[in-house]
VOBA-1610 file (N, C-alpha, C; in pm, whole numbers, padded with zeros to 5 digits, always signed):
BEGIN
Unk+09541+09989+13310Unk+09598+09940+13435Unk+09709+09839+13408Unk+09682+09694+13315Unk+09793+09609+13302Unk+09945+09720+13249Unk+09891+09794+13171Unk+10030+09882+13063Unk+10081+09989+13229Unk+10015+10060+13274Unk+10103+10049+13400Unk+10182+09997+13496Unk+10138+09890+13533Unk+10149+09786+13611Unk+10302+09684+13518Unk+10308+09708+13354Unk+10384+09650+13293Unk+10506+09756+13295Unk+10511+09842+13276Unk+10578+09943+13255Unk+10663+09960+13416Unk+10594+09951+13520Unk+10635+10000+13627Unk+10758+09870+13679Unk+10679+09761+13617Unk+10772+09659+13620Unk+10933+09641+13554Unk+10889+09690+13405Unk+11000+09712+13387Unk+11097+09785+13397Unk+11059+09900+13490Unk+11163+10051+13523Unk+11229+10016+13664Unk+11121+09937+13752Unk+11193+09881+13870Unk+11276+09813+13841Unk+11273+09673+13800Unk+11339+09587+13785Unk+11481+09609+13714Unk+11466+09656+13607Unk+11576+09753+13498Unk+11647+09848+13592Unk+11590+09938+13688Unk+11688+10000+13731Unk+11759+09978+13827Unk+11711+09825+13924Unk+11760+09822+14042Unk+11952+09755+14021Unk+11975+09683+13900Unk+12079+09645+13872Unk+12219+09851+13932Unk+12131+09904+13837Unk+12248+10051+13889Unk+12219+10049+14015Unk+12176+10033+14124Unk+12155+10079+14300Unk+12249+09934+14332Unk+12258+09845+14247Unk+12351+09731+14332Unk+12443+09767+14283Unk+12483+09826+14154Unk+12644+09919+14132Unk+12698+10006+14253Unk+12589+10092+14299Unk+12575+10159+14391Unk+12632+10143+14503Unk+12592+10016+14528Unk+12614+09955+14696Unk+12777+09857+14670Unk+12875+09857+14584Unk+12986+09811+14579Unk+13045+09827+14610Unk+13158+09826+14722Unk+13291+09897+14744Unk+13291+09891+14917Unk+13282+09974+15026Unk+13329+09992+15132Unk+13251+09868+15199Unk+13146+09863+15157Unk+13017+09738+15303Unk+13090+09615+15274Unk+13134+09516+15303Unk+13123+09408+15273Unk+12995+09297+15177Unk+13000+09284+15075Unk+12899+09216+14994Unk+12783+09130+15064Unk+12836+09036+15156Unk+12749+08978+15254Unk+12612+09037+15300Unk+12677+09127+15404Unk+12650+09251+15414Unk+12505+09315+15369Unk+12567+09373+15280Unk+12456+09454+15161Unk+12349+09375+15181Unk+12376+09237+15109Unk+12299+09142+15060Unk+12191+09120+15200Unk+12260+09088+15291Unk+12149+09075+15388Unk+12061+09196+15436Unk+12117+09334+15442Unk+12028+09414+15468Unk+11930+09426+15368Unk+11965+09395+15257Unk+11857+09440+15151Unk+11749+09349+15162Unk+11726+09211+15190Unk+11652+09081+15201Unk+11593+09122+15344Unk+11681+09154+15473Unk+11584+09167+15578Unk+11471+09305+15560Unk+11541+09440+15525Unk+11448+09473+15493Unk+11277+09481+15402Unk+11346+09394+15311Unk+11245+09338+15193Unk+11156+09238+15323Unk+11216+09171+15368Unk+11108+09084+15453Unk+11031+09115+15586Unk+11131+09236+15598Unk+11034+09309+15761Unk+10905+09361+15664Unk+10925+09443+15593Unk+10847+09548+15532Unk+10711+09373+15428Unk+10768+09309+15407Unk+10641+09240+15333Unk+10561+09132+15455Unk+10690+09095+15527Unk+10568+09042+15658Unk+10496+09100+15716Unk+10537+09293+15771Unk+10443+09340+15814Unk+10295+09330+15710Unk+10342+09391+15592Unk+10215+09415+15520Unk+10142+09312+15502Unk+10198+09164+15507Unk+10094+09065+15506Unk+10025+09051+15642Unk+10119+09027+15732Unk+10006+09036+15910Unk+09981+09200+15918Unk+09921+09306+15854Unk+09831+09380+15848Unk+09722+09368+15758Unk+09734+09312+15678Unk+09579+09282+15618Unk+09556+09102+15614Unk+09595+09089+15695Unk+09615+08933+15743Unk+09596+08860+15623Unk+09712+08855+15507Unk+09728+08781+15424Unk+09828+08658+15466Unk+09880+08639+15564Unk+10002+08543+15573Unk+09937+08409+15615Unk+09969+08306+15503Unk+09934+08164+15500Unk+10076+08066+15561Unk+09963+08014+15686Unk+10057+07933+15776Unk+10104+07809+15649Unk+10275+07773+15700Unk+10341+07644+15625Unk+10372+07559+15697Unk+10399+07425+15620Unk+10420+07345+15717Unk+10563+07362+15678Unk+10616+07265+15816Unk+10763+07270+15811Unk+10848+07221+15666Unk+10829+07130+15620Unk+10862+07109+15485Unk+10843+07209+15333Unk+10732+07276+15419Unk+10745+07426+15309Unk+10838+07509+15352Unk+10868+07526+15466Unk+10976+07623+15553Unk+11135+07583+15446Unk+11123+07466+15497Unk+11243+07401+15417Unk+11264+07415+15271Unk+11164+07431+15227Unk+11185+07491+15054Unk+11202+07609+15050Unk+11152+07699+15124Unk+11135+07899+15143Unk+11294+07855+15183Unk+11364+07792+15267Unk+11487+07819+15289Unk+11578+07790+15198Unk+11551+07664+15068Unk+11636+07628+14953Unk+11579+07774+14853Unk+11472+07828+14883Unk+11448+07934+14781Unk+11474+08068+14794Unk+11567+08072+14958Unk+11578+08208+14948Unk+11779+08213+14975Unk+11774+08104+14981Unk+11974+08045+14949Unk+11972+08093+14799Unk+11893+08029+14737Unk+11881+08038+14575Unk+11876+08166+14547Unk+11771+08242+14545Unk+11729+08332+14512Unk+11763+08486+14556Unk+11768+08482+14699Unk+11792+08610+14761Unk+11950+08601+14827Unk+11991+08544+14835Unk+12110+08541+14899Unk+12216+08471+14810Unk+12266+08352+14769Unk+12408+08309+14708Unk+12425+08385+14600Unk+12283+08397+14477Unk+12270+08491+14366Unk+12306+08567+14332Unk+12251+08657+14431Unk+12250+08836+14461Unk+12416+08817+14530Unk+12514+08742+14582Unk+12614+08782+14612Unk+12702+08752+14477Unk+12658+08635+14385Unk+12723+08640+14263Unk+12722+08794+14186Unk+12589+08841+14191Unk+12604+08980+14148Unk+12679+09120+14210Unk+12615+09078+14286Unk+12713+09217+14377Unk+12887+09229+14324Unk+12928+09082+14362Unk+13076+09083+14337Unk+13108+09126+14175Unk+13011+09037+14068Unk+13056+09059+13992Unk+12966+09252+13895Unk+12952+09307+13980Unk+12953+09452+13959Unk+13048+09480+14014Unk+13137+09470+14039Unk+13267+09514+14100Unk+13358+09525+13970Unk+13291+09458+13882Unk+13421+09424+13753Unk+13316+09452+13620Unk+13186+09460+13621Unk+13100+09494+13506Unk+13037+09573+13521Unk+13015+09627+13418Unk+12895+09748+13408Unk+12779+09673+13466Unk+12649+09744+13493Unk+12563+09709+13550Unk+12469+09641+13441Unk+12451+09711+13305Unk+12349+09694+13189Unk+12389+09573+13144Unk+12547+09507+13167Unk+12598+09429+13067Unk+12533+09283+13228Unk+12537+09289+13326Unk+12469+09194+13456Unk+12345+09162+13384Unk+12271+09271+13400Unk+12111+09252+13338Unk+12081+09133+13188Unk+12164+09184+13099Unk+12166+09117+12981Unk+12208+08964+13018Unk+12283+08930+13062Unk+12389+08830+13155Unk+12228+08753+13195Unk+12177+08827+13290Unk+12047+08793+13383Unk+11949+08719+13298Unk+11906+08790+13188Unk+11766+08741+13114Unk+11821+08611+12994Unk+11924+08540+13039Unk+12007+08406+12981Unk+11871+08295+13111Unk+11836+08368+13203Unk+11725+08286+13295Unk+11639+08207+13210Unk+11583+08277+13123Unk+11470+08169+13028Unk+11535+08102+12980Unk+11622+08077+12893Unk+11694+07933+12885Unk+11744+07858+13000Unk+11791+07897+13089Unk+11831+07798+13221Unk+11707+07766+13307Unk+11539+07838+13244Unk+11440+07802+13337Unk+11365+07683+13214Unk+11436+07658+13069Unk+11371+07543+12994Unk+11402+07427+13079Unk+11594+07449+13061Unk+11679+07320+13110Unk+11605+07286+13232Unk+11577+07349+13324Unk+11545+07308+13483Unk+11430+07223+13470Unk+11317+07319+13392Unk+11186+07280+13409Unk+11178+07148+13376Unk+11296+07112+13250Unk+11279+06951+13233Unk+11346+06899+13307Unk+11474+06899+13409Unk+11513+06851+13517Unk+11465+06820+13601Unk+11351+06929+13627Unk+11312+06902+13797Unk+11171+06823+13761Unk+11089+06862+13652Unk+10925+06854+13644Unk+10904+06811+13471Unk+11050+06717+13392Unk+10993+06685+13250Unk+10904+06769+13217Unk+10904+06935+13219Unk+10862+06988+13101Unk+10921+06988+12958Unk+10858+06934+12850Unk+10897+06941+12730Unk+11020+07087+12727Unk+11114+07037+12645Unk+11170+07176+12602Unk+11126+07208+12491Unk+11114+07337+12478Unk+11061+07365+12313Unk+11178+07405+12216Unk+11099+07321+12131Unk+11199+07332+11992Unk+11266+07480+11988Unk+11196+07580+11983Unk+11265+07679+11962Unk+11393+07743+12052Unk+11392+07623+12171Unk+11536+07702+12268Unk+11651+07643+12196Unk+11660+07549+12108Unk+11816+07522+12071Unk+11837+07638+11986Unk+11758+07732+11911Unk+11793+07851+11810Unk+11829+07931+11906Unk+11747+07958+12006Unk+11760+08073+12101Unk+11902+08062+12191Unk+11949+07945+12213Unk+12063+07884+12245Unk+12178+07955+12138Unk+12160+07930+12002Unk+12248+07917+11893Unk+12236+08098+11826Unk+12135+08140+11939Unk+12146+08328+11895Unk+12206+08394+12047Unk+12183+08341+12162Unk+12216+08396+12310Unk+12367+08383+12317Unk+12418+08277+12332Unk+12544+08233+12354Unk+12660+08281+12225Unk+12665+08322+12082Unk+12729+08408+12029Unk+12712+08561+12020Unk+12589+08585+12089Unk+12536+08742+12125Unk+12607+08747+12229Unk+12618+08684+12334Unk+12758+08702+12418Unk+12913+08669+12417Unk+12893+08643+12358Unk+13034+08657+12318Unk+13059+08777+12249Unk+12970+08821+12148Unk+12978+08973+12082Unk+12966+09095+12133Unk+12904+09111+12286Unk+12895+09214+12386Unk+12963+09220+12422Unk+13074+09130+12433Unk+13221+09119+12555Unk+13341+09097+12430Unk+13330+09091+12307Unk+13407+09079+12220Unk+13539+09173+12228Unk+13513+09291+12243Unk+13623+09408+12248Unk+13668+09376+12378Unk+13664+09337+12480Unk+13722+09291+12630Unk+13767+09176+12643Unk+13743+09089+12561Unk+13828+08944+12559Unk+13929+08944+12483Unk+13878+09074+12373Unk+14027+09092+12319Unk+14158+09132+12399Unk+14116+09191+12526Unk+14237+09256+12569Unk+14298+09133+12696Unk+14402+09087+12661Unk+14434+09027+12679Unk+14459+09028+12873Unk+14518+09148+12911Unk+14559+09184+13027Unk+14381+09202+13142Unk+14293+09156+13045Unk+14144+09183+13135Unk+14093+09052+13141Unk+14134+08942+13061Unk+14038+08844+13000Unk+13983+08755+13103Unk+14113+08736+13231Unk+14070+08665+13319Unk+13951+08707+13423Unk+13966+08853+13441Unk+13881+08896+13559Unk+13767+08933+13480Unk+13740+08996+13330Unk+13659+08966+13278Unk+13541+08824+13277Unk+13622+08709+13254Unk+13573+08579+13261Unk+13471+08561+13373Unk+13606+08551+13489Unk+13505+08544+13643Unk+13424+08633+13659Unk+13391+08744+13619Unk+13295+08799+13643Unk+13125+08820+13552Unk+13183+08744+13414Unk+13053+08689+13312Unk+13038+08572+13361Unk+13125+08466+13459Unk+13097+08332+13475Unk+13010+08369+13644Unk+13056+08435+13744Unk+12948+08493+13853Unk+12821+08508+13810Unk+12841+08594+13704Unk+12695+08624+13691Unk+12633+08511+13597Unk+12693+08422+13537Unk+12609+08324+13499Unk+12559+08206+13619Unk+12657+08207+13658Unk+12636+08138+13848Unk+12505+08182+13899Unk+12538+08334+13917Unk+12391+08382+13998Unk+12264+08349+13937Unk+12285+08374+13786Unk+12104+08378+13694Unk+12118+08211+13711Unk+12195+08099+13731Unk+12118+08017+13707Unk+12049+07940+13889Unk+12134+08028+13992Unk+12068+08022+14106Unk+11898+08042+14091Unk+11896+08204+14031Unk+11751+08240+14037Unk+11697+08155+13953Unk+11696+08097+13866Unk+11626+07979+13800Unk+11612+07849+13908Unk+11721+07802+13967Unk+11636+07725+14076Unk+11595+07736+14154Unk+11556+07876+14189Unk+11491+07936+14331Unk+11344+07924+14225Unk+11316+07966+14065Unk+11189+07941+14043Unk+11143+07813+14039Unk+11250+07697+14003Unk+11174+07595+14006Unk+11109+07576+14150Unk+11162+07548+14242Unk+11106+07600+14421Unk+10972+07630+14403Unk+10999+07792+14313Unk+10834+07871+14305Unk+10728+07800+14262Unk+10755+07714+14167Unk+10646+07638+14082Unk+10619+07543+14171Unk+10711+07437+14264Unk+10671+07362+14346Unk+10543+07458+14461Unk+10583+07555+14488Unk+10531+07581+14588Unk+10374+07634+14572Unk+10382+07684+14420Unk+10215+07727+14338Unk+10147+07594+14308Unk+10225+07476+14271Unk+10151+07356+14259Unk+10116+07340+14398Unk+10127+07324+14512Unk+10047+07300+14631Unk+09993+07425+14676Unk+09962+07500+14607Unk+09859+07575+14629Unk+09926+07707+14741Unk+10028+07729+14763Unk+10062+07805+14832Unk+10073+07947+14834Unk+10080+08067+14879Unk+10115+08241+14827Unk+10210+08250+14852Unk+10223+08336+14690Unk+10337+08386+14628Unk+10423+08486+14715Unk+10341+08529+14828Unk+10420+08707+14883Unk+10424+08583+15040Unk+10356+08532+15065Unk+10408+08426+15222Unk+10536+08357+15188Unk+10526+08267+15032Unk+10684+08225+15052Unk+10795+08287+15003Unk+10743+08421+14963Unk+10868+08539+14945Unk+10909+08577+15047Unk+10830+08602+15117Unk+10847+08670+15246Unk+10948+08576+15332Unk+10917+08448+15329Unk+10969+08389+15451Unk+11155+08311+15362Unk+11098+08308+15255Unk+11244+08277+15156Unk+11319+08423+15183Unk+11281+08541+15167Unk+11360+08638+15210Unk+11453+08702+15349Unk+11375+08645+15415Unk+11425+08650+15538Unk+11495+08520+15562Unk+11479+08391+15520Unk+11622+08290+15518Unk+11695+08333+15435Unk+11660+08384+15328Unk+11791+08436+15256Unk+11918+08554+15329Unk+11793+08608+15380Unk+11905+08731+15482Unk+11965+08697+15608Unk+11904+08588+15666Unk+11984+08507+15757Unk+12067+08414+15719Unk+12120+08320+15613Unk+12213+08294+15533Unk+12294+08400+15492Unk+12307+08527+15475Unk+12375+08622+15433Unk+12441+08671+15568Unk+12342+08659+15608Unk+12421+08733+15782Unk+12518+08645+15866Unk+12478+08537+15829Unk+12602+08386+15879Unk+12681+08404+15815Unk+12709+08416+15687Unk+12792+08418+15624Unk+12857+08549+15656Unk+12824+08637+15671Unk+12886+08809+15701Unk+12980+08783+15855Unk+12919+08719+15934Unk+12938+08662+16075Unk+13074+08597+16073Unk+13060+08473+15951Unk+13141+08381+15987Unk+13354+08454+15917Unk+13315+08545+15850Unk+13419+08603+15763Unk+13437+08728+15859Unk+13357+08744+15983Unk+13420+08846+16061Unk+13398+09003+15996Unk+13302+09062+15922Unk+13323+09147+15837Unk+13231+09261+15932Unk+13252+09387+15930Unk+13141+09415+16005Unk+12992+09504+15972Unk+12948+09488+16008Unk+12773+09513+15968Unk+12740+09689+15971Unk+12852+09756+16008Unk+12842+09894+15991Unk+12772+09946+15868Unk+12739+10090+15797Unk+12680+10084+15736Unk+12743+10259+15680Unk+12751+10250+15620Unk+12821+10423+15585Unk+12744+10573+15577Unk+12769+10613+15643Unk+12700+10761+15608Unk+12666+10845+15479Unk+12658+10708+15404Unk+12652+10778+15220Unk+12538+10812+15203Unk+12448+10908+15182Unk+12325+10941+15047Unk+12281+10811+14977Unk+12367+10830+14935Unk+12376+10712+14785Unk+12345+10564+14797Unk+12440+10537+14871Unk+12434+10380+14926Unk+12303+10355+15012Unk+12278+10442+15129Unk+12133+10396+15239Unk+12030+10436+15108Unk+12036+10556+15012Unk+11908+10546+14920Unk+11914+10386+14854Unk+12021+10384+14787Unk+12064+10262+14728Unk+11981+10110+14796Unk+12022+10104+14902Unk+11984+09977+14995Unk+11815+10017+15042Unk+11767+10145+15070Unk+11600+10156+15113Unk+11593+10109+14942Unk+11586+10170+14841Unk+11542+10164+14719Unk+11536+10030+14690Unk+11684+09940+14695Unk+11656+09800+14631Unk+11549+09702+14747Unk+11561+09741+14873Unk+11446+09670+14983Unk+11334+09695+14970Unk+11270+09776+14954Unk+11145+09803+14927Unk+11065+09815+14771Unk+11185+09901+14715Unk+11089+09903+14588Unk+11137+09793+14480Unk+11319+09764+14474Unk+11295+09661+14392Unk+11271+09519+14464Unk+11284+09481+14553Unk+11223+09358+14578Unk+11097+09333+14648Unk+11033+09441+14746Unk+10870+09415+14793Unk+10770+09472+14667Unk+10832+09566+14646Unk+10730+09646+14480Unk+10723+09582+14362Unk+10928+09559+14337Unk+10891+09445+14209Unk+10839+09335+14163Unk+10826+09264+14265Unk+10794+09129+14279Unk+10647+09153+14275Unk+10621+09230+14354Unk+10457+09229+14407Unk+10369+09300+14237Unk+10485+09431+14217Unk+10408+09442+14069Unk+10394+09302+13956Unk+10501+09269+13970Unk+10525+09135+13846Unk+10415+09054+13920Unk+10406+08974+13992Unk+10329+08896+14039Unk+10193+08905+14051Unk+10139+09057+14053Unk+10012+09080+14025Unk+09975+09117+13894Unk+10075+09136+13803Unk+10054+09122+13689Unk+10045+08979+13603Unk+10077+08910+13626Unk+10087+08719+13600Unk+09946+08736+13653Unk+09890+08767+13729Unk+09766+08761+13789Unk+09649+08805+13675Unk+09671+08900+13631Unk+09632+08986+13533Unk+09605+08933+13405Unk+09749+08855+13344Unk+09754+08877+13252Unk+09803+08773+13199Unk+09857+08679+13294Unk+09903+08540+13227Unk+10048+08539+13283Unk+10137+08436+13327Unk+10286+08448+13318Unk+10334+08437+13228Unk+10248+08429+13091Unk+10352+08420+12978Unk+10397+08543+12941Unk+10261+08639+12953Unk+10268+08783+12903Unk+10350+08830+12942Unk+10343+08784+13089Unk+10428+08915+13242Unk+10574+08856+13166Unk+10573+08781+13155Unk+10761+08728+13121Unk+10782+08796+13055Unk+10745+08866+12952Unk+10827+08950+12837Unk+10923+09049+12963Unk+10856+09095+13051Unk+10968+09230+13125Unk+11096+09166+13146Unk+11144+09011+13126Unk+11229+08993+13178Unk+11336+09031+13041Unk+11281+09066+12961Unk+11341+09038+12806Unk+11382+09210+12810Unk+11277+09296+12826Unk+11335+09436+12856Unk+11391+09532+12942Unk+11367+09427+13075Unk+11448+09522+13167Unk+11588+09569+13118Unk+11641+09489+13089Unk+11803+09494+13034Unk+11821+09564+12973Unk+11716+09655+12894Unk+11734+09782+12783Unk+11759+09863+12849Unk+11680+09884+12991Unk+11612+10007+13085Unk+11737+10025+13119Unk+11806+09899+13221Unk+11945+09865+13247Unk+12081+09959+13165Unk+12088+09882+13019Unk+12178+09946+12978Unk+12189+10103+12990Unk+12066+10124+12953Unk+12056+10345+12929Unk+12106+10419+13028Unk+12049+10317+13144Unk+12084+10390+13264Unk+12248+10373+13310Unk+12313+10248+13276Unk+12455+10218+13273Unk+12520+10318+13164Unk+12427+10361+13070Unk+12549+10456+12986Unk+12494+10604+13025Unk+12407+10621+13086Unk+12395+10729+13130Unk+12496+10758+13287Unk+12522+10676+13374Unk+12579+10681+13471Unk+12705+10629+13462Unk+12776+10509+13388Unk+12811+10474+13390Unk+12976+10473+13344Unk+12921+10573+13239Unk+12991+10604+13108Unk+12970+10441+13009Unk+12888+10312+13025Unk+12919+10264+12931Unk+12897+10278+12742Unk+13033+10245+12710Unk+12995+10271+12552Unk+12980+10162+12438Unk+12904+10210+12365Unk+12819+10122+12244Unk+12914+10130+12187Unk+12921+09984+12081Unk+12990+09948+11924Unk+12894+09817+11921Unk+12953+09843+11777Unk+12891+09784+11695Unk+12868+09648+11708Unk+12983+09565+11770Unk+12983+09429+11889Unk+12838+09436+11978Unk+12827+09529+12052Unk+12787+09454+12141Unk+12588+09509+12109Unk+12604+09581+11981Unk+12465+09665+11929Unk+12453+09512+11900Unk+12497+09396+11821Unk+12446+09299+11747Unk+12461+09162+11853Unk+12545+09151+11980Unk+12504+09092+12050Unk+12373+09070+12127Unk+12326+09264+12135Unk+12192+09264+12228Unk+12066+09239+12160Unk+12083+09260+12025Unk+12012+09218+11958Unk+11967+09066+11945Unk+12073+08983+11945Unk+12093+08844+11933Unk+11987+08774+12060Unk+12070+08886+12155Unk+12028+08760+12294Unk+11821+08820+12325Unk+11820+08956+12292Unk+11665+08980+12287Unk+11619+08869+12204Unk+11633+08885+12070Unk+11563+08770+12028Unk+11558+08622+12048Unk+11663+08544+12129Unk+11688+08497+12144Unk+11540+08424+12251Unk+11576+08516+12328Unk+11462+08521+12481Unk+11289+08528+12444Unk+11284+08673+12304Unk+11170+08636+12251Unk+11104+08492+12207Unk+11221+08466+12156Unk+11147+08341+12091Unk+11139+08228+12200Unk+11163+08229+12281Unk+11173+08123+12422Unk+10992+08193+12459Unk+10951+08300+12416Unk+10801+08340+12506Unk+10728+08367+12338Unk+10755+08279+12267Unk+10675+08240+12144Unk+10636+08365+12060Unk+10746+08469+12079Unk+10691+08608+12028Unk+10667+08599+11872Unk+10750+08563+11796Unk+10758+08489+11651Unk+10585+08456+11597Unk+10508+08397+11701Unk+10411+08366+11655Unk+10317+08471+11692Unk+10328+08530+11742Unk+10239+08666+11762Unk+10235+08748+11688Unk+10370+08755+11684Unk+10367+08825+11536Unk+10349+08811+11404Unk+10362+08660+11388Unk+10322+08603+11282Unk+10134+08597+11236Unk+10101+08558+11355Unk+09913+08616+11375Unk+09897+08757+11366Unk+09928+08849+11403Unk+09920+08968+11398Unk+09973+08995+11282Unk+10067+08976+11178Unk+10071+08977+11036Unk+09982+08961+10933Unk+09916+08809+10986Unk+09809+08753+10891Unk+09689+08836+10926Unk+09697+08897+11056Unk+09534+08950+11096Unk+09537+09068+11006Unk+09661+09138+11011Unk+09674+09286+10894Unk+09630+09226+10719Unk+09742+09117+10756Unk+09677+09125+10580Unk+09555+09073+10534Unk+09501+08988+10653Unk+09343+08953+10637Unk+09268+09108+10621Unk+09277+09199+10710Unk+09177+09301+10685Unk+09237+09409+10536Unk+09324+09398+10542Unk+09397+09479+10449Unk+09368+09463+10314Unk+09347+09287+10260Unk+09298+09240+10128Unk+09160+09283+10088Unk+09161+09336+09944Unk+09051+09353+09901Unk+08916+09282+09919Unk+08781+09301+09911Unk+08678+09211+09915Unk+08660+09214+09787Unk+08640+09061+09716Unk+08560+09083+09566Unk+08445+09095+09548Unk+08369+09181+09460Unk+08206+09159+09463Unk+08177+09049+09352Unk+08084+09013+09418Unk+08013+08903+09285Unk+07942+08938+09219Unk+07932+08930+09092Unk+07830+09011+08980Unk+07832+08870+08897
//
């Protein structure tokens, strides 16, 4: 059940980056962004007032669901949107899982969690692994700028969703549910999106595409009421340290599907960037030592026994 439940996580999550490729171009970004959040929040409020899971907040929790769904579901997700306009989708994702380092920095910002020793390496392997994915595009001189703004968007957005988690952690320390203040952060997030769609005059039409309404049902329901709800019941399961690894592989799922759709193409740059920034992230979720126990456990059983005579 967890290896399902892990797996399913990472195919959602991994693939929803191509359905926001998807949704680029004619809607207005705003737009998008808000239909995708209201639907995510019609569809998870119903399901909580049908099995009457929804835990009343007080107003000062309201007020955090609203800094957490500015954060999270709405300013973020418009950093991304825009900047798929100018990147592949696989190369966003990779961009994205730079979150565990911007969720060390926070955690000691907001709540003096220790940083661990091992993020200045992971620092000193992430940050020249990007530069080596984008290496052949900074070379070209005539791209470098719109290139830039659009690796600097998406560093904008991932470090939004990092303070929409610190939010989260406030809101699990008082004891609160995880799918009540999604729910209600999602729907301020889509009403922040819709002011904003409002205030720029853009209009809320919606296109007769296949592609795009699959695009927008797909990212409303399954990647944000399904994903969340899989990941989150897996932390349940299994620990949040465990569940964190998906954030380290979605970006694989990501790329395949960007070079399968995408046309994007591999060299040798950006094979040793992705490499860099995976490990990078591993070692931020202490993988090094797992493996290092799981080494010693092989060669513990593996060594001979001596007999005594």
């Amino acid at each position: 059940m967890n290896i399902a439940l892990y797996i399913s996580t990472v195919l959602i999550w991994g693939s929803t980056w191509l359905a926001i490729a998807w949704q680029v171009g004619e809607v207005a970004v705003p737009v998008s962004v808000f239909y995708r959040f209201a639907i995510a929040a019609l569809v998870l409020m119903a399901a909580l007032s049908l099995f009457r899971r929804r835990q009343s907040l007080q107003l000062t929790d309201h007020l955090y669901c609203l800094l957490q769904g500015i954060c999270v579901f709405a300013l973020n997700f418009y950093c991304f949107y825009v900047a798929a306009g100018y990147l592949p989708s696989g190369l966003i994702a990779i961009l994205f899982s730079m979150s565990t380092l911007f969720n060390a920095v926070n955690g000691f910002l907001f709540f003096r969690t220790p940083v661990p020793r091992v993020f200045y390496l992971a620092l000193a392997l992430g940050l020249p692994g990007m530069a080596l994915i984008f290496w052949q595009d900074l070379m070209a001189v005539e791209a470098t700028w719109t290139l830039l703004g659009a690796v600097g968007l998406s560093l904008l957005g991932t470090y939004g969703f990092s303070l929409g988690n610190m939010v989260s952690v406030r809101h699990q320390r008082r004891g609160l549910h995880i799918n009540t203040t999604n729910a209600f952060a999602m729907f301020y997030g889509a009403v922040f999106m819709g002011s904003i769609a409002l205030i720029q005059g853009v209009s809320f039409s919606l296109p007769a595409e296949p592609r795009y309404l699959g695009a927008l049902v797909y990212l409303g329901v399954v990647g944000s009421v399904g994903g969340f709800g899989l990941y989150f019941m897996l932390v349940g399961r299994i620990g949040a340290g465990k569940a964190a690894y998906a954030t380290v592989l979605f970006p694989l799922v990501a790329l395949a599907l960007s070079t399968a759709f995408e046309g994007y193409r591999w060299h040798a740059h950006g094979l040793i960037g992705l490499a860099m920034i995976v490990s990078g992230n591993l070692l931020m979720f202490n993988a090094h030592r797992s493996v290092w126990r799981w080494l010693l456990a092989r060669a513990g059983r593996a060594a001979p026994v001596r007999s005594e005579t």
